[in-house]
C-alpha beads as a LAMMPS data file, in Angstrom:
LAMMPS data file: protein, C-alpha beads

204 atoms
203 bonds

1 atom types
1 bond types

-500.0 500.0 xlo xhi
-500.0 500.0 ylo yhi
-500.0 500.0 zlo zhi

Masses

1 110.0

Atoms # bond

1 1 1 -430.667 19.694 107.054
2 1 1 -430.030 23.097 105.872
3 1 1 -432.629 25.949 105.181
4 1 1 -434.460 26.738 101.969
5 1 1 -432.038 29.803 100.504
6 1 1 -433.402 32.441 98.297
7 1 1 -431.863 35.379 97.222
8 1 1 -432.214 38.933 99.372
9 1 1 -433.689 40.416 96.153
10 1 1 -436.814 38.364 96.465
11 1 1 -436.834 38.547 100.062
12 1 1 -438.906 41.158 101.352
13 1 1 -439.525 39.429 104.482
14 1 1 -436.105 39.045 105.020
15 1 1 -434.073 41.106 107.773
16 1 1 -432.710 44.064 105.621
17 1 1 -429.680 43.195 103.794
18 1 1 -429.716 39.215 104.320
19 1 1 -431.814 35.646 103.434
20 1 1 -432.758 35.286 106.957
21 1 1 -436.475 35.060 107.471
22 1 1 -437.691 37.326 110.364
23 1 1 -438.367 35.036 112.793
24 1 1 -439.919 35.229 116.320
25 1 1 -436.731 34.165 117.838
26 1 1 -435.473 37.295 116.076
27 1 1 -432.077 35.576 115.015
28 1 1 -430.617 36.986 112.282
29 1 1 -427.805 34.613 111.720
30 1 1 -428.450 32.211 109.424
31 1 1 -426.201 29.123 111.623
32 1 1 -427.880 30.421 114.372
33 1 1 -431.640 30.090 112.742
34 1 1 -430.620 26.732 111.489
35 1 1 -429.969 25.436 114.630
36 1 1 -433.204 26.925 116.288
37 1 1 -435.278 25.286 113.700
38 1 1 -433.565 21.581 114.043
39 1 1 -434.129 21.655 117.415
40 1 1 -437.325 23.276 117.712
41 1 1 -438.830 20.648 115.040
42 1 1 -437.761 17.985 116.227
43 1 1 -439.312 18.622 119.232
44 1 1 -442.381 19.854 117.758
45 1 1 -442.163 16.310 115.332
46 1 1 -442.696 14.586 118.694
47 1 1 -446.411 15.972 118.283
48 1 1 -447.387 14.472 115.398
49 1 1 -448.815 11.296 115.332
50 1 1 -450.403 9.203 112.432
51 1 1 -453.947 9.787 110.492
52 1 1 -455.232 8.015 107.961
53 1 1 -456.044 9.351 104.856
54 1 1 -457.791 11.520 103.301
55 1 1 -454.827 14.181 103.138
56 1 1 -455.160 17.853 101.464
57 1 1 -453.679 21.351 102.171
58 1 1 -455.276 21.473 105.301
59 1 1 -453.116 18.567 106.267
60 1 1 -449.789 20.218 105.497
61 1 1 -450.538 23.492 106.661
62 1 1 -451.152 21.577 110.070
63 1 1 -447.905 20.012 109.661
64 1 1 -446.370 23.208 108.920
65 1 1 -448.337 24.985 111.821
66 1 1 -446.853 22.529 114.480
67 1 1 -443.851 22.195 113.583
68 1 1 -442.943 26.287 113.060
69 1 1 -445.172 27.591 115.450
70 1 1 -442.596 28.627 117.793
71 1 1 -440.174 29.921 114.669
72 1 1 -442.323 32.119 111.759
73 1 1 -445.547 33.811 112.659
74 1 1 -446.417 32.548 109.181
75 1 1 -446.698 28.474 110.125
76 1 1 -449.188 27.047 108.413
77 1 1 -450.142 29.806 105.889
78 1 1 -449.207 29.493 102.186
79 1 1 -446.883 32.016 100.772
80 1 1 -447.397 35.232 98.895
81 1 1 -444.624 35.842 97.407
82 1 1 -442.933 34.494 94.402
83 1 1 -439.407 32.495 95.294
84 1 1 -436.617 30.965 93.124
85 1 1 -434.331 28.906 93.895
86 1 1 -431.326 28.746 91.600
87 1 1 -432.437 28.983 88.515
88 1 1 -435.577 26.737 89.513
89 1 1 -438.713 28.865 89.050
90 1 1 -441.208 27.947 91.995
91 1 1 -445.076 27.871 91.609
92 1 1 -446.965 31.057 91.693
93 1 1 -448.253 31.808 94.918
94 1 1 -452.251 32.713 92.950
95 1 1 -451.756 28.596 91.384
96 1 1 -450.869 27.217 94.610
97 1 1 -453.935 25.743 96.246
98 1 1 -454.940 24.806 93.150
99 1 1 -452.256 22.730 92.037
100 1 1 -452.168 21.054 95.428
101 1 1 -455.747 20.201 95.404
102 1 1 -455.098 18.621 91.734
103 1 1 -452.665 16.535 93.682
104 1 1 -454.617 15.468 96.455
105 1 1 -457.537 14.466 94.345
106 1 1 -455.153 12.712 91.883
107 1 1 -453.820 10.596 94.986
108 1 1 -457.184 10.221 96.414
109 1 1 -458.804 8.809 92.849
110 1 1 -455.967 6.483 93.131
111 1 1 -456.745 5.256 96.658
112 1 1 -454.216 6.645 98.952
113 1 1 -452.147 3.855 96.452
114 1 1 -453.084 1.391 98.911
115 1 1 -452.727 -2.312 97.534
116 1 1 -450.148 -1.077 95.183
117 1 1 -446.848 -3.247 94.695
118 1 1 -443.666 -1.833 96.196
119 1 1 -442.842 -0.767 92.692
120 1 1 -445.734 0.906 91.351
121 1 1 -445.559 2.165 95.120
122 1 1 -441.980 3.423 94.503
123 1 1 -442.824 5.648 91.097
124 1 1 -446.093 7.263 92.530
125 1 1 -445.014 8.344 95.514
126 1 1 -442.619 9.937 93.249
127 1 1 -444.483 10.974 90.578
128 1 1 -446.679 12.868 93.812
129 1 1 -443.236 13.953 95.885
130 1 1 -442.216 16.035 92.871
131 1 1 -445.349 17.951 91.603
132 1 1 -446.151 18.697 95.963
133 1 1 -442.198 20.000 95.519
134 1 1 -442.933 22.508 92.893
135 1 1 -445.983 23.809 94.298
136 1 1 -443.568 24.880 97.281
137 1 1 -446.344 25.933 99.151
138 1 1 -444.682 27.671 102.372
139 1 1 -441.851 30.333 102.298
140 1 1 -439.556 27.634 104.145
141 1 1 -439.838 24.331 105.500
142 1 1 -441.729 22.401 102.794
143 1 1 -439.014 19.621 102.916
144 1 1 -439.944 19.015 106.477
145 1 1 -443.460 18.697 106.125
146 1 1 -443.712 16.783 102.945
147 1 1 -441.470 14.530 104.252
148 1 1 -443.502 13.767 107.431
149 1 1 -446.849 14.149 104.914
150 1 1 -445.116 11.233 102.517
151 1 1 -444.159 9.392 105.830
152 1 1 -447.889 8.756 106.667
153 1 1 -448.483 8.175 103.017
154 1 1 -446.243 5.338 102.531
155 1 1 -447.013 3.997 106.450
156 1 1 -450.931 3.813 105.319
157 1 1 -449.584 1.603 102.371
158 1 1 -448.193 -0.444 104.443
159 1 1 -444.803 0.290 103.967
160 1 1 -441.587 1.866 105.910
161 1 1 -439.570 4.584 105.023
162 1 1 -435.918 5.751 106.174
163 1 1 -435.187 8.821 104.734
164 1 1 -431.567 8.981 106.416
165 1 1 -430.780 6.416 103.394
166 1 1 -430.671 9.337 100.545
167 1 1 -427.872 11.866 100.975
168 1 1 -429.247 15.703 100.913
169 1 1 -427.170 16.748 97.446
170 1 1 -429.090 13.982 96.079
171 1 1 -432.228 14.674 97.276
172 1 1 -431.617 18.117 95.805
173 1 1 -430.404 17.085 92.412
174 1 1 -433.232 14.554 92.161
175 1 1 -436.169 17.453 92.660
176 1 1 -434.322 19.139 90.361
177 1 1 -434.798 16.948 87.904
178 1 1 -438.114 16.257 88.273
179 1 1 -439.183 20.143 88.024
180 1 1 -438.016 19.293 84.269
181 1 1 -439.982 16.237 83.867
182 1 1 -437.564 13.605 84.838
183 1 1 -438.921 11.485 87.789
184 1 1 -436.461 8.527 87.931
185 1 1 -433.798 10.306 89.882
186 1 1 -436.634 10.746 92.816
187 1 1 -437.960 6.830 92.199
188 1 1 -434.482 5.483 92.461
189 1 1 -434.683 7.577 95.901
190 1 1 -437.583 6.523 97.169
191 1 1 -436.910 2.550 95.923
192 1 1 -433.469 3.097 97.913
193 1 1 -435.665 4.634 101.578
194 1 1 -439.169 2.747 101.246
195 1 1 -438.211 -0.881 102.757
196 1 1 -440.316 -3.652 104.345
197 1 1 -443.325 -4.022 104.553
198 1 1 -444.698 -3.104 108.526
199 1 1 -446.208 -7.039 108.154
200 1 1 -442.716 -8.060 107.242
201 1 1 -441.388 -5.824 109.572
202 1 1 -443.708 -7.363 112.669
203 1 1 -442.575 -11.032 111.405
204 1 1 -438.479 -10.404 112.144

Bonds

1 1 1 2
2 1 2 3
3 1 3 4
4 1 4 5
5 1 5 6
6 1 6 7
7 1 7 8
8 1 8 9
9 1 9 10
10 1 10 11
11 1 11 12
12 1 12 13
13 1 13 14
14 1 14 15
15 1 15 16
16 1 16 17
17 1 17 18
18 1 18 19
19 1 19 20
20 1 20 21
21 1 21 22
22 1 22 23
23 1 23 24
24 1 24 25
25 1 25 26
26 1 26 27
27 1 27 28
28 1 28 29
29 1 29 30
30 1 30 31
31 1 31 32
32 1 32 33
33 1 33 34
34 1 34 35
35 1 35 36
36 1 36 37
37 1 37 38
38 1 38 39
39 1 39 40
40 1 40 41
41 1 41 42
42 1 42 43
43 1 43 44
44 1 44 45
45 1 45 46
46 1 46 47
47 1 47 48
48 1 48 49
49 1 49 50
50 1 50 51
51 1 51 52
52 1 52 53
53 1 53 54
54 1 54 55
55 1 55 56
56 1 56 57
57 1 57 58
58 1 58 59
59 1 59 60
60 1 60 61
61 1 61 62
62 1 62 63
63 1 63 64
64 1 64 65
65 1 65 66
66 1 66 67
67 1 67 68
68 1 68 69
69 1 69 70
70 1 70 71
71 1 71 72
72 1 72 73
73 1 73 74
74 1 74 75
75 1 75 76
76 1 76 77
77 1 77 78
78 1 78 79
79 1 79 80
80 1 80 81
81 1 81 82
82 1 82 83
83 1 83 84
84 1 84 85
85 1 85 86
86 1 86 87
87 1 87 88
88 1 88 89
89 1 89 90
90 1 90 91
91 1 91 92
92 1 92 93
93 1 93 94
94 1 94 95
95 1 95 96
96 1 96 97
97 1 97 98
98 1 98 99
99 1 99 100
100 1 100 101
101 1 101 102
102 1 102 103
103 1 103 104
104 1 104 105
105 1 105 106
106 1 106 107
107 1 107 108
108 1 108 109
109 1 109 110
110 1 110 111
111 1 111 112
112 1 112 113
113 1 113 114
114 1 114 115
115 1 115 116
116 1 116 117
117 1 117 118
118 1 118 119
119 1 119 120
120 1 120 121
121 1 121 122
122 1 122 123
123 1 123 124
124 1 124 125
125 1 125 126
126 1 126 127
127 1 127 128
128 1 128 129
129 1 129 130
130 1 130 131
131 1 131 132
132 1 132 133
133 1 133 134
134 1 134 135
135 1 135 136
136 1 136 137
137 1 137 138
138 1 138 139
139 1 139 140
140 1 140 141
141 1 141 142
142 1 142 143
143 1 143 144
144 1 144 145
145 1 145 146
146 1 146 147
147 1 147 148
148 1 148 149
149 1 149 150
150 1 150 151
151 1 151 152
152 1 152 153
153 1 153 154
154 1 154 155
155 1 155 156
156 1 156 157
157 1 157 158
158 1 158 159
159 1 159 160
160 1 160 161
161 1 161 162
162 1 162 163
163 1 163 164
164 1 164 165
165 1 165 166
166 1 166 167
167 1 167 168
168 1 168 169
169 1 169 170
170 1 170 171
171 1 171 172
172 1 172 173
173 1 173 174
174 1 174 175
175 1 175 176
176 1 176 177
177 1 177 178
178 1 178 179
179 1 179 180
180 1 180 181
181 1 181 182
182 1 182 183
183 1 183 184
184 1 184 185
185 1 185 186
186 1 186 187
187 1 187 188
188 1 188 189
189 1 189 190
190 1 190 191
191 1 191 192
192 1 192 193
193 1 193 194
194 1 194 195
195 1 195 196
196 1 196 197
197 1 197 198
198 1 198 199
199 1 199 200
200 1 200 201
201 1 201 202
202 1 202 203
203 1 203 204
C-alpha cells in the first residue's frame, strides 16, 4: 500500500527538499518510511478491536492515534495544512470537522444502515466512503483508517468485507471519480469486497 504523495511545495513539514513526512523514526527515504509504516500498522491494527456504533471524528482520530503513534507525532490530530493530490483539490483544513460531523450525523440519521439490503448497503457505504475521502482529514494515512472505520461499519450491518478483492489503481481511480460526483466506480468496489452475510458466513 503505498503512501499518500504530495508535492514538496506544499510540504512544509516535509524534510527539506523531499515528500517525506518528518517522522519519529527520522527516515527520510521514502521506501524506507513505507516499509516502517506497513509494519508498524499492522502491528498496531492488532489493537483494534470492534465497537459498535455511534462513530464520529473522535473515532478516527483514535484509529489514526493507534495506528501512527509510533510513526508521526501528529497521530490522531487533523491537519493544518492545505494538500493536493494531483490535480484533486483536498478539503480545507478550517471545513474539516465540519464536514465530517455532517457525515457522521448523516450515517447516524440513517441508522448505522443497519437492516439495509446488501444493495442499498453497497451504494451508501459508498456514497459515505467518498465524501469521508475528500474531507482527508489527516496529513497521511486516511486510507488506513477509513478502511478499518468502514470495516466496523459494514461488520455492525452484518456484513463482511475483503478489501484485498479491489486492486489499489482502482481504488484510486474510483475516489477520483467520486470527488467529481460520480459514485458508481466506488459502489461497483464495494459490491465486488462486501460478501456474506456473518449469519451466512456462521452457516458454511
Amino acid at each position: 500500500m503505498s503512501r499518500d504523495k504530495y508535492g514538496t511545495d506544499q510540504a512544509p513539514d516535509c524534510y527539506p527538499g523531499t515528500d517525506v513526512l518528518i517522522n519519529l523514526l527520522n527516515l527520510r527515504n521514502a521506501q524506507d518510511l513505507d516499509e516502517a509504516e506497513r509494519y508498524l500498522n499492522e502491528v498496531a491494527a492488532t489493537r483494534l478491536e470492534f465497537i459498535e456504533p455511534p462513530y464520529s471524528a473522535a473515532t478516527l482520530k483514535q484509529i489514526h492515534r493507534t495506528l501512527f503513534a509510533k510513526i508521526y507525532g501528529w497521530a490522531g490530530e487533523i491537519r493544518t495544512v492545505a494538500i493536493s493530490k494531483r490535480s484533486t483539490r483536498l478539503c480545507n483544513p478550517e471545513f474539516i470537522e465540519a464536514q465530517i460531523g455532517q457525515e457522521f450525523a448523516r450515517i447516524a440519521k440513517a441508522g448505522w444502515f443497519e437492516g439495509y439490503s446488501r444493495d442499498v448497503l453497497v451504494s451508501s457505504i459508498a456514497e459515505s466512503y467518498g465524501t469521508l475521502n475528500v474531507a482527508h482529514p489527516f496529513r497521511e494515512g486516511n486510507g488506513r483508517t477509513q478502511r478499518i472505520l468502514f470495516e466496523w461499519l459494514i461488520f455492525n450491518t452484518g456484513y463482511t468485507i475483503d478489501w484485498s478483492l479491489a486492486e489499489a489503481q482502482e481504488w484510486t481511480n474510483a475516489c477520483i471519480y467520486s470527488y467529481h460526483g460520480d459514485d458508481a466506480p466506488l459502489t461497483h468496489i464495494f459490491d465486488q469486497c462486501i460478501g456474506t452475510t456473518t449469519h451466512e458466513e456462521a452457516v458454511f
